[in-house]
C-alpha positions as CSV (number, residue, x, y, z in Angstrom):
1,X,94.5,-62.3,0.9
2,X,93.0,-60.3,-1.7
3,X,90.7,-62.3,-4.4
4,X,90.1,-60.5,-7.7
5,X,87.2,-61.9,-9.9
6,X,85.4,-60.9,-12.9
7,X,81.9,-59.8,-13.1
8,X,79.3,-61.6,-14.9
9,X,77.8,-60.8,-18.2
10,X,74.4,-61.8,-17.1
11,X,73.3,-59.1,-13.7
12,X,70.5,-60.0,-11.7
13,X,68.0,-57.7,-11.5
14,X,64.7,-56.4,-9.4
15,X,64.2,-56.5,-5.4
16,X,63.8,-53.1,-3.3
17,X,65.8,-51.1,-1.5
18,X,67.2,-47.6,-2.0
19,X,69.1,-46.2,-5.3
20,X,73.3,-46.0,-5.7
21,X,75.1,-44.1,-3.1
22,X,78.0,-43.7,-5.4
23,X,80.2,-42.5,-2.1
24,X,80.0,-45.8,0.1
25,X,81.9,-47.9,-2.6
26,X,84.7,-50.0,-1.8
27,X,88.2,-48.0,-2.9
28,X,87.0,-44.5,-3.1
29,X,89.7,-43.0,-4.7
30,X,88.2,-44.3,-8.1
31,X,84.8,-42.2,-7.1
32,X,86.0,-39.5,-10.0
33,X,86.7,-41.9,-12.7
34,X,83.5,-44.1,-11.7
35,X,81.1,-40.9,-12.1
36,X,82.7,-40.1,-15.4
37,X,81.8,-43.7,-16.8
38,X,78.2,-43.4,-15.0
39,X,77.3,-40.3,-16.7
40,X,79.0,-41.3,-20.2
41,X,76.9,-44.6,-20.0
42,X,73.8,-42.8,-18.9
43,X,74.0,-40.5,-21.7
44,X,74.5,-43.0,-24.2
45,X,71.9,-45.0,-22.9
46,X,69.1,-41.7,-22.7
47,X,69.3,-41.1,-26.4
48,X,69.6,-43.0,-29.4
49,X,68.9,-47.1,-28.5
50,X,70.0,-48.0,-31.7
51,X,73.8,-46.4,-30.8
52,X,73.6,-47.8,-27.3
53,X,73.2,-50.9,-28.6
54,X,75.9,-51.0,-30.8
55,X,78.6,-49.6,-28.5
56,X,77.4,-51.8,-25.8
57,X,77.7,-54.7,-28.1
58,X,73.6,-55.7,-27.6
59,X,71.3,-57.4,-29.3
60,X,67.9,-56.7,-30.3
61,X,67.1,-58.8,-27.1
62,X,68.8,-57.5,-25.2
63,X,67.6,-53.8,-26.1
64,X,66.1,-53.9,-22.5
65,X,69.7,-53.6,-21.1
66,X,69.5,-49.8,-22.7
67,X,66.6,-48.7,-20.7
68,X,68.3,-50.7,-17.2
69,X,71.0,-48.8,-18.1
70,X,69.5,-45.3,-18.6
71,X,68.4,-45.8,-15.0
72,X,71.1,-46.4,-13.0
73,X,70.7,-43.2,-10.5
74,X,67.4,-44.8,-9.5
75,X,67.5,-48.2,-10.1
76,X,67.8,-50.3,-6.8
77,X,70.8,-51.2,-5.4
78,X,72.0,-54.3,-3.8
79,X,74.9,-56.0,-2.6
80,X,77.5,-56.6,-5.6
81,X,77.6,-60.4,-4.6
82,X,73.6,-61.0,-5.1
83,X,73.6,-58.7,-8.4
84,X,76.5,-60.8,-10.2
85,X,75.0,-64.3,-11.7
86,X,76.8,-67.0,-13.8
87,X,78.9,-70.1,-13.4
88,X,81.2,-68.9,-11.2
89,X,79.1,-67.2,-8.8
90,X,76.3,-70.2,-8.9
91,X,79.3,-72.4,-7.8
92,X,80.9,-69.8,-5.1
93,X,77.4,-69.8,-3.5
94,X,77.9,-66.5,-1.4
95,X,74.5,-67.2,0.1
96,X,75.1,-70.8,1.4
97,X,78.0,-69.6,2.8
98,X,78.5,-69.7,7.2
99,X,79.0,-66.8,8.7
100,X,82.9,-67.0,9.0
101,X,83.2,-67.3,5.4
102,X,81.0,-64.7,4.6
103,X,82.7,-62.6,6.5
104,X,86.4,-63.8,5.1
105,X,84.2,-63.1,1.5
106,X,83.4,-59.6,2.1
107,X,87.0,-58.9,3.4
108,X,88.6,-60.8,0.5
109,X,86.7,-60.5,-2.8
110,X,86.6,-58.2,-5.3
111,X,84.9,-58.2,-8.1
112,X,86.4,-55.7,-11.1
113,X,83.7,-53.7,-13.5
114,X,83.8,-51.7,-16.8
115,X,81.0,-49.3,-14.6
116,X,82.7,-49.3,-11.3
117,X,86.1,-50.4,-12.1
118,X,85.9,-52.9,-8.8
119,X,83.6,-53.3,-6.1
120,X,83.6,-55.2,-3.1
121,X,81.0,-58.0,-2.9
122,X,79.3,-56.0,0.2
123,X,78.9,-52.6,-1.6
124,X,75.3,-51.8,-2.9
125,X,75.2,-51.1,-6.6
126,X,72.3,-51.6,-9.3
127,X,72.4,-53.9,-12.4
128,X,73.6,-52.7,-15.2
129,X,75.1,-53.8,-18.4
130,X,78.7,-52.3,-19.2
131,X,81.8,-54.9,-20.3
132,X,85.1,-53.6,-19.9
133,X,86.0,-54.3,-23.8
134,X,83.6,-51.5,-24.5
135,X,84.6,-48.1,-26.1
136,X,82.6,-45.2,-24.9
137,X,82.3,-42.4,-27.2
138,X,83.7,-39.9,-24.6
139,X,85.8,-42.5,-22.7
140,X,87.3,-44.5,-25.4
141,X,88.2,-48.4,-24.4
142,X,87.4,-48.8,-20.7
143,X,90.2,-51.1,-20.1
144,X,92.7,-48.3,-21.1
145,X,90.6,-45.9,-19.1
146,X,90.7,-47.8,-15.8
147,X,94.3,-48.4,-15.6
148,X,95.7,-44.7,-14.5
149,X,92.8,-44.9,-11.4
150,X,93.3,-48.6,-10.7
151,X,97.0,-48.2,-10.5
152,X,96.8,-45.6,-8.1
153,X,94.1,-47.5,-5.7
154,X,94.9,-51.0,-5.9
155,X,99.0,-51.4,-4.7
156,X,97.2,-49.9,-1.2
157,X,94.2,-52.1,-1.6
158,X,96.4,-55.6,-2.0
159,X,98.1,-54.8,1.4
160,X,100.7,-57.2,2.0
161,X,99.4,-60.6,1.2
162,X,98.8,-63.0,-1.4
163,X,97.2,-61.4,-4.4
164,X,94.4,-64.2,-6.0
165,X,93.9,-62.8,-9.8
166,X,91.2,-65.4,-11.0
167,X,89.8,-62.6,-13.8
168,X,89.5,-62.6,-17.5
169,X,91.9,-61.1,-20.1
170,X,89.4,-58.3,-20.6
171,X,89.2,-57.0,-17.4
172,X,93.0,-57.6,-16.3
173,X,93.7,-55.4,-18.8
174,X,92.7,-52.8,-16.1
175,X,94.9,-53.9,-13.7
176,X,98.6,-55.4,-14.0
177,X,100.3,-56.2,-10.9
178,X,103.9,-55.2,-11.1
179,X,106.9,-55.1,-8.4
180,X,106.7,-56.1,-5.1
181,X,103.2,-57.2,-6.1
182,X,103.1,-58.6,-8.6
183,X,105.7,-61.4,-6.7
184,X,102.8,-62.3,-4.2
185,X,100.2,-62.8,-7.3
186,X,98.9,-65.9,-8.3
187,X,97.0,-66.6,-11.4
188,X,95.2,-69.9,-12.4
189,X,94.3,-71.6,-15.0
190,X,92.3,-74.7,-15.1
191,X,93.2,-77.8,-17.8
192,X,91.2,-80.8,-18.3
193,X,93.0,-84.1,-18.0
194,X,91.5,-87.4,-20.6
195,X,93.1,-90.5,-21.4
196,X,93.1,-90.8,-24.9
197,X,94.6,-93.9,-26.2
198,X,96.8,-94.5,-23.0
199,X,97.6,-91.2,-23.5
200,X,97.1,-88.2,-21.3
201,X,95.7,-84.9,-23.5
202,X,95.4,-81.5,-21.7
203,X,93.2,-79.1,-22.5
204,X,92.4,-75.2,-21.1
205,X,88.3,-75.1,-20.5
206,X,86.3,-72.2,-20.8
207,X,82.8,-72.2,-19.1
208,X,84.0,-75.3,-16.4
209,X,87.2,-73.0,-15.8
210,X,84.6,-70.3,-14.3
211,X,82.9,-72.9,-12.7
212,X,86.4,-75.0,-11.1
213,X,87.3,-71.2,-10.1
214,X,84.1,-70.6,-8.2
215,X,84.3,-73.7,-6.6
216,X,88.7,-73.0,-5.7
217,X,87.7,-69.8,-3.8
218,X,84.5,-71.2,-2.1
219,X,86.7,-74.2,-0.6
220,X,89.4,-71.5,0.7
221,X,86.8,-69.7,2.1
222,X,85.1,-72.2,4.1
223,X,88.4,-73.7,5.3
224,X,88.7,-70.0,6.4
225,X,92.5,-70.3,4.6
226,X,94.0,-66.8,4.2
227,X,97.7,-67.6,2.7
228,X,99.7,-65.3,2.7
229,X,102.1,-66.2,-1.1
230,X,101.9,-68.5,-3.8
231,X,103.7,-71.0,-1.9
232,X,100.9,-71.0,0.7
233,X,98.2,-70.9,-1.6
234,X,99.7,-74.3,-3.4
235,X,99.9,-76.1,-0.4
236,X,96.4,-75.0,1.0
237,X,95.0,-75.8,-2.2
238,X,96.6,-79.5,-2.4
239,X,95.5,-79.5,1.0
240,X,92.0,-79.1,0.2
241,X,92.2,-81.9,-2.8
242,X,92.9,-79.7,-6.0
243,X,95.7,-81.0,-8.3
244,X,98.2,-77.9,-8.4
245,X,100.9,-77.5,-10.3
246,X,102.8,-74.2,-9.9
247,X,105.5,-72.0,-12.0
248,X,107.4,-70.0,-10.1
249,X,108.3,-66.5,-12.0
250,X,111.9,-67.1,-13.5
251,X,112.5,-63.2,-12.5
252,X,111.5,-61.3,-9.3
253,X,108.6,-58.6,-9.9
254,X,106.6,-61.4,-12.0
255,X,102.8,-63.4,-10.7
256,X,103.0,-66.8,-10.3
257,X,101.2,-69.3,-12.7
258,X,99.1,-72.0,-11.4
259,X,97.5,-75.2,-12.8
260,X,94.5,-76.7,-11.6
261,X,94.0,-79.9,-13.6
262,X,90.6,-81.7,-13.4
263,X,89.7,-85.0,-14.5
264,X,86.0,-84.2,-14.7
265,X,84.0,-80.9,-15.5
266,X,81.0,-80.1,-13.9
């Protein structure tokens, strides 16, 4: 089973250790594009704030983001699952996890990057501030820069099990499943259920989606479940007391859609 997540806006930052060892990344084969996007970013972020700011999307309150990012050859560097914050890591709760998920976590997880393009949650890198909607003078749109180096790492990565793709729009732009694949993806989306007049009323959440999402892959990783298709993955899920309901692709070569419908958000 191969999870795929999104980063989080928000990086945490601080604590000691030594600087970015660029070559003990997960997925090698992306070290060429991943040095061309650290010394683009870099640059930008060495010279003129005002620029950096504006490609990177900042605000004046954020303007400390430049300087983070100006330093990222000797900034510390910790594990990818304690640097990335947010709703869906607070409720996926890496660190509370036992041993035999943790381990199943760092096997399973993979978190993709506009910096790195993806990382495993066990590889050391340092925060930094770098969406994959933004356009790099030298790069262009990172989303269209990733996709000839993901496509050529990530059939081998997803081995021959179920592909999990829980990420965001932006950053699947950088990877699309296709073929044999593509037919062992699952993506999910997460609809709240209300009674309204005696009548039920769906509707697709955003922030409790990140947080229902955390909480779907913490539960798998607990039970220590490792499906191996779609199929599997609806039944482990109803086993584990989500409310599935799953589309099966009408033509071979196409990722299964999933609906997790909640009655509360939390």
């Amino acid at each position: 089973m191969l999870v795929l997540l999104p980063p989080s806006e928000g990086k945490a930052a601080g604590g000691s250790g030594a600087p970015l060892k660029p070559e003990t990344l997960s997925l090698p084969g992306l070290a060429a594009a991943r040095a061309a996007v650290l010394e683009e970013l870099v640059e930008l972020c060495v010279g003129d704030e005002l620029k950096a700011r504006e490609v990177l999307g900042l605000s004046e309150g954020l303007r400390g983001e430049v300087a983070k990012n100006a330093e990222l050859r000797t900034a510390v560097a910790r594990p990818a699952g304690e640097i990335y914050t947010g709703v869906l890591y607070d409720a996926l709760g890496l660190s509370t996890l036992t041993p035999a998920a943790a381990s199943l976590a760092a096997e399973s997880l993979l978190v993709f990057s506009g910096l790195w393009g993806a990382v495993g949650i066990a590889d050391r890198i340092p925060s930094y501030r770098c969406s994959m909607g933004v356009k790099l003078p030298g790069l262009g749109a990172l989303g269209a820069f990733w996709r000839e180096p993901m496509a050529s790492v990530m059939p081998e990565a997803a081995g021959q099990g179920l592909v999990l793709d829980l990420r965001s729009s932006a950053y699947a732009s950088a990877w699309k499943p296709k073929g044999e694949v593509a037919g062992r993806t699952a993506t999910v989306r997460v609809l709240h259920s209300q009674m309204v007049d005696g009548v039920e009323k769906r509707s697709v959440v955003s922030h409790f989606n990140k947080a229902t999402k955390g909480r779907l892959v913490r539960d798998l990783l607990s039970a220590g479940a490792v499906p191996a298709s779609p199929a599997e993955l609806v039944t482990a899920l109803r086993d584990l007391g989500f409310t599935v309901e799953a589309e099966a692709p009408a033509k071979p070569g196409k990722a299964w859609s999933l609906d997790v419908v909640v009655t509360q958000i939390h």
